[in-house]
N, C-alpha and C positions, 0 to 999 in steps of 0.2 A: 353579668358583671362587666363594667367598663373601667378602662383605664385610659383618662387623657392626661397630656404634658400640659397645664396649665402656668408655669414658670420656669424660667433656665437659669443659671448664674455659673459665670467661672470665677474660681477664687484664685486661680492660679497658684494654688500649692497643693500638694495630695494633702485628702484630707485624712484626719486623726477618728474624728466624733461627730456626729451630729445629733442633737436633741432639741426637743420638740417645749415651747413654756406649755404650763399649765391650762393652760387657757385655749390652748391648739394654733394660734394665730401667730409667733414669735417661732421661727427657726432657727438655734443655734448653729453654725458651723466652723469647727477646728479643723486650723491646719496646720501641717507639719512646721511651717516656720513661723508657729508660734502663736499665731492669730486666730483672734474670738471676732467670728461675723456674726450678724444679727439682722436676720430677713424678716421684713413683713410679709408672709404669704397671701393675704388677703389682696395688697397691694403690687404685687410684685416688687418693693422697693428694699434695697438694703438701708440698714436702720443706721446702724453705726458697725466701726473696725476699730477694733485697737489688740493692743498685742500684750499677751502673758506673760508670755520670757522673752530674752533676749538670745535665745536658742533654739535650736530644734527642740521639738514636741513630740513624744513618740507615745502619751497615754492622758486620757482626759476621763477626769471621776467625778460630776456631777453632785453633790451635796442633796439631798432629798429636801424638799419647798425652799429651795435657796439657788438663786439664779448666780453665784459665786463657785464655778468650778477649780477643785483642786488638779494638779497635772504631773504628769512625771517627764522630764525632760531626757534627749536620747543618751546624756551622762549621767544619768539615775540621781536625778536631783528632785528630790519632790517640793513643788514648791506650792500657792495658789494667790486667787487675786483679789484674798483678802488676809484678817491673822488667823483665820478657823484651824487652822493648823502649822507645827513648825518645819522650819525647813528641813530637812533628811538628804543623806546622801546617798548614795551603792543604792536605790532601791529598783524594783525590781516589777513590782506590782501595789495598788492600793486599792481599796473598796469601802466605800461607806456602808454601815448599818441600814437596813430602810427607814431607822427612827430619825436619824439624821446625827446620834448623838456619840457614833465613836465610828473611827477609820482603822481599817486593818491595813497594816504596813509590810510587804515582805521585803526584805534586802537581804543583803550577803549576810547581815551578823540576825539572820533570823527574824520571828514574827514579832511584829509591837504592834499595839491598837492606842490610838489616840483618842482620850477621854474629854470633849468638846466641855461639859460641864467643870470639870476639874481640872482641864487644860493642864494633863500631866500622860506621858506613856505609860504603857502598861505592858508588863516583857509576858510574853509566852510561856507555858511550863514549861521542865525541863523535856519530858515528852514531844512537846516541839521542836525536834529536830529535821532537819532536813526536808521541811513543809514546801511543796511547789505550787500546789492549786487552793482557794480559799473561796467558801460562800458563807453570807448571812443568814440564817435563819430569817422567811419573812413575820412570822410571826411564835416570837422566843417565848415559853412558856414564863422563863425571868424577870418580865417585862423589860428588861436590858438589852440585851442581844445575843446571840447565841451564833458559834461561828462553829464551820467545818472545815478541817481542815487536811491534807490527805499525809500522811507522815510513812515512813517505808511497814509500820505496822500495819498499815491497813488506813483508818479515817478515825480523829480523835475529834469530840468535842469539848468545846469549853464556854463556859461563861462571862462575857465582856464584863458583868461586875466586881469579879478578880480573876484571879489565874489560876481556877479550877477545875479538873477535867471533869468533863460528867461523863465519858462514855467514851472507849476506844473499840471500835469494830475492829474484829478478828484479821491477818494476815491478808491480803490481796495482791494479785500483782500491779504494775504501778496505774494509779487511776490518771486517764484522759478529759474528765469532763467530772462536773459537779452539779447537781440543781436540787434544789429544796421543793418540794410539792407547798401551791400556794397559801394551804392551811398550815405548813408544815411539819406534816405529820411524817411526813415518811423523805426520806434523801435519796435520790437517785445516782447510781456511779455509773460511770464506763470507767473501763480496762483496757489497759495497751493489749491484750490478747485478744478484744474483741466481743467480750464480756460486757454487758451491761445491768446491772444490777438494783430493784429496790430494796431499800433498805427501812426496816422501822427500830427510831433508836429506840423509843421507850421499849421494846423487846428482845432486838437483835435480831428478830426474824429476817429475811433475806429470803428473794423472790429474784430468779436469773430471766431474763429475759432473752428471746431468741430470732433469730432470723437480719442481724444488724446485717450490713456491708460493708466488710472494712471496719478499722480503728472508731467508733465515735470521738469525735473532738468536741461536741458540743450538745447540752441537752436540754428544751425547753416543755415547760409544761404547759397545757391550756389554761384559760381561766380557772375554772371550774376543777380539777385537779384528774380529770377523765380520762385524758390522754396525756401521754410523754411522746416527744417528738427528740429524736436522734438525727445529726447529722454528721458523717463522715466527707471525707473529699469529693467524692462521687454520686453519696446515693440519700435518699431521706427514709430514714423509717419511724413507723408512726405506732407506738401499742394502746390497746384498749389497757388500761391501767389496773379498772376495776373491775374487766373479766378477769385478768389475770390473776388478782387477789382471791375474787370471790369464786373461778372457777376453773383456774389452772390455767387457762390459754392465754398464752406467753409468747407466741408466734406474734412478728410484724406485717406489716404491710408497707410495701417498698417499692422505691420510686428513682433509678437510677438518671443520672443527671451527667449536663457537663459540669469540669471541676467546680462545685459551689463555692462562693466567695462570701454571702453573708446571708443569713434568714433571719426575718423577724418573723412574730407571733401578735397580729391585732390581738389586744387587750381585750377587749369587748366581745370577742366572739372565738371563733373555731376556724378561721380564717390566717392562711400563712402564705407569706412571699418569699419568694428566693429570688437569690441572683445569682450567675454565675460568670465566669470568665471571657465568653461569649458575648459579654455586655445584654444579655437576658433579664427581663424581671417575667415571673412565674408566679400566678395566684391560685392555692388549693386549699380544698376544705379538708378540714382535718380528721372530721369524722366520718369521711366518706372516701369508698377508695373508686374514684373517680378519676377521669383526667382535668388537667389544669381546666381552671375557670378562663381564665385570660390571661396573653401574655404580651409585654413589651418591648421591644429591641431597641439598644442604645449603643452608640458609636464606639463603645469601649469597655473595657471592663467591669465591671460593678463591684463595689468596693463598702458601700454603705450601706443600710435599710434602716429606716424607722418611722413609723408608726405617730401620726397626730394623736392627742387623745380622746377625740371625738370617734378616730376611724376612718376619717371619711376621706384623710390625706396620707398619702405616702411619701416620705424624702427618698429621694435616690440619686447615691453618689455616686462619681465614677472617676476613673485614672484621671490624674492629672489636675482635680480639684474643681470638677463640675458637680453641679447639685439641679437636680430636677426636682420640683414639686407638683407631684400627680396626684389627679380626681380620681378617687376609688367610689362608682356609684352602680347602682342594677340597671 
C-alpha cells in the first residue's frame, strides 16, 4: 500500500470540514472564516471561493445529494447557502437525516428537527430534556428517520414523523459517543466511565464490550457491520462485533497512538486512517491485527481526514488551513 502527495493547497484559515462531491473528483473545503473552496483534484486547480457568512465558522452539515451546506457559526447561528432551512440561534449542534429530508437542531431551548418537506419545526418530547449527543438512524424502519438521542435517562428514540418516543434504554452513565450499525439494527454507546456498549433497540438486549483505553469519544462501524472501531485520545480499539454477539468475546484489540486528532473509515472496504498531533497519517486494516500498512508525515498537525468515494484518494488537512490530496494505491 502506497501513499503519494499528489496536490498541496493552503487556504489560509484552519479549516472546519472538508468533503469529497459525488462523483470523487470535486473537493470541498471550509474554513474557519467562513469560506467554501472547491478543488479539482484531477487537476490540481481550485475551482471557485466564495464565502457562507460573514463570520466565523465553527460547524459545516453537508445536506445528503445536495452540494448546498448548512453551517453553524461560532455565535451559534445556524444559517446555510440556500432556503433548505431557517435561520436559528443559541444552537449548539445540527445533523441531517441520511434521507436528506429533516435536520436535527440542538440549542439552548432543546431539540427541534427541521421538516424540508413541510418546511415547519418539529419540537422534541417532553423526555427530551437535557439531550447533548444525537445520531440518525441510517436506515429507519419508518421510512422517515429515526434519531438517538442520549438524555440523562440513559438514550431515547424517537420518530422524525412526529414527536413520538419509540424506545428509552435503561439508566447509564453519561454517553461519550454514538453510532448506528449500518443496517441499523443495533446502536453502539460509549460511557464517560469507559464503557462501551451494543445495544439492540427492537429488544433492549445489551452487549458490554471490553478492553477500550481511556474515555471513547468516537465510534465508527465497517461497511459491512463486522467490526466497531473505538477511538479515545490515545488509543484505537477495534471489536469483532459478530463474535461478540454470536459467541461472547468482547475483548478488543488495541492500538495505542500519539494524541489522535481525526480517523476515517474508507467506505468501500476495512481499511482505516488516522492522524495524529505529530502531523502523522497512519493506514490499517481493520480486520487484522497487524501493524500499520503505511504511513505519512506532515509538517504539522493533522486536523482533517476524508475519504474520496471511489477510495482511491485521501484529503488531508492540517494546522493552519493546508489540504493535501493523496494516492492511496497497492
Amino acid at each position: 500500500m502506497n501513499l503519494t502527495i499528489i496536490h498541496g493547497f493552503d487556504l489560509g484559515a484552519p479549516l472546519v470540514a472538508l468533503q469529497w462531491g459525488s462523483c470523487g473528483v470535486p473537493l470541498r473545503a471550509f474554513t474557519r472564516d467562513g469560506r467554501e473552496t472547491v478543488i479539482d483534484t484531477c487537476s490540481g486547480c481550485l475551482v471557485r471561493s466564495s464565502s457562507l457568512a460573514a463570520e466565523e465558522v465553527a460547524r459545516v452539515v453537508c445536506r445528503p445529494h445536495s452540494d448546498r451546506p448548512s453551517f453553524v457559526t461560532a455565535h451559534g447561528v445556524l444559517g446555510a447557502s440556500d432556503e433548505s432551512v431557517p435561520p436559528l440561534t443559541d444552537v449548539r449542534d445540527a445533523s441531517w437525516c441520511p434521507n436528506g429530508r429533516f435536520l436535527a437542531v440542538l440549542s439552548g431551548r432543546g431539540l427541534n428537527v427541521w421538516n424540508v418537506d413541510k418546511r415547519k419545526l418539529v419540537a422534541a418530547p417532553p423526555q427530551g430534556v437535557g439531550i447533548e449527543l444525537i445520531a440518525w438512524n441510517p436506515t429507519p424502519g419508518d421510512g422517515w428517520g429515526q434519531l438517538a438521542a442520549t438524555v440523562r435517562t440513559g438514550v431515547l428514540l424517537w420518530s422524525a414523523c412526529g414527536a413520538i418516543t419509540v424506545h428509552a434504554f435503561p439508566r447509564s452513565p453519561a454517553a461519550t459517543a454514538l453510532a448506528w450499525h449500518p443496517a441499523g439494527r443495533y446502536l453502539a454507546v460509549a460511557c464517560q466511565d469507559g464503557d462501551v456498549r451494543i445495544v439492540d433497540p427492537a429488544t433492549g438486549q445489551t452487549i458490554r464490550l471490553q478492553g477500550a483505553i481511556g474515555t471513547v469519544r468516537r465510534l465508527l462501524w465497517d461497511h459491512k457491520g463486522a467490526f466497531l472501531i473505538g477511538v479515545s485520545v490515545a488509543s484505537l480499539c477495534v471489536w469483532n462485533v459478530l463474535s461478540a454477539i454470536h459467541y461472547g468475546s468482547n475483548h478488543a484489540w488495541t492500538r495505542r497512538e500519539a494524541p489522535l486528532t481525526d480517523v476515517a473509515l474508507r467506505g468501500s472496504g476495512n481499511l482505516l486512517a488516522a492522524g495524529n498531533i505529530e502531523g502523522r497519517v497512519e493506514l490499517l486494516r481493520v480486520n487484522a491485527r497487524t501493524a500499520m500498512l503505511q504511513s505519512t508525515d506532515f509538517p504539522s498537525s493533522v486536523s482533517h481526514l476524508a475519504w474520496s468515494a471511489s477510495g482511491k484518494r485521501l484529503a488531508v488537512g492540517t494546522d493552519g488551513g493546508k489540504v493535501s490530496v493523496v494516492r492511496v494505491c497497492r
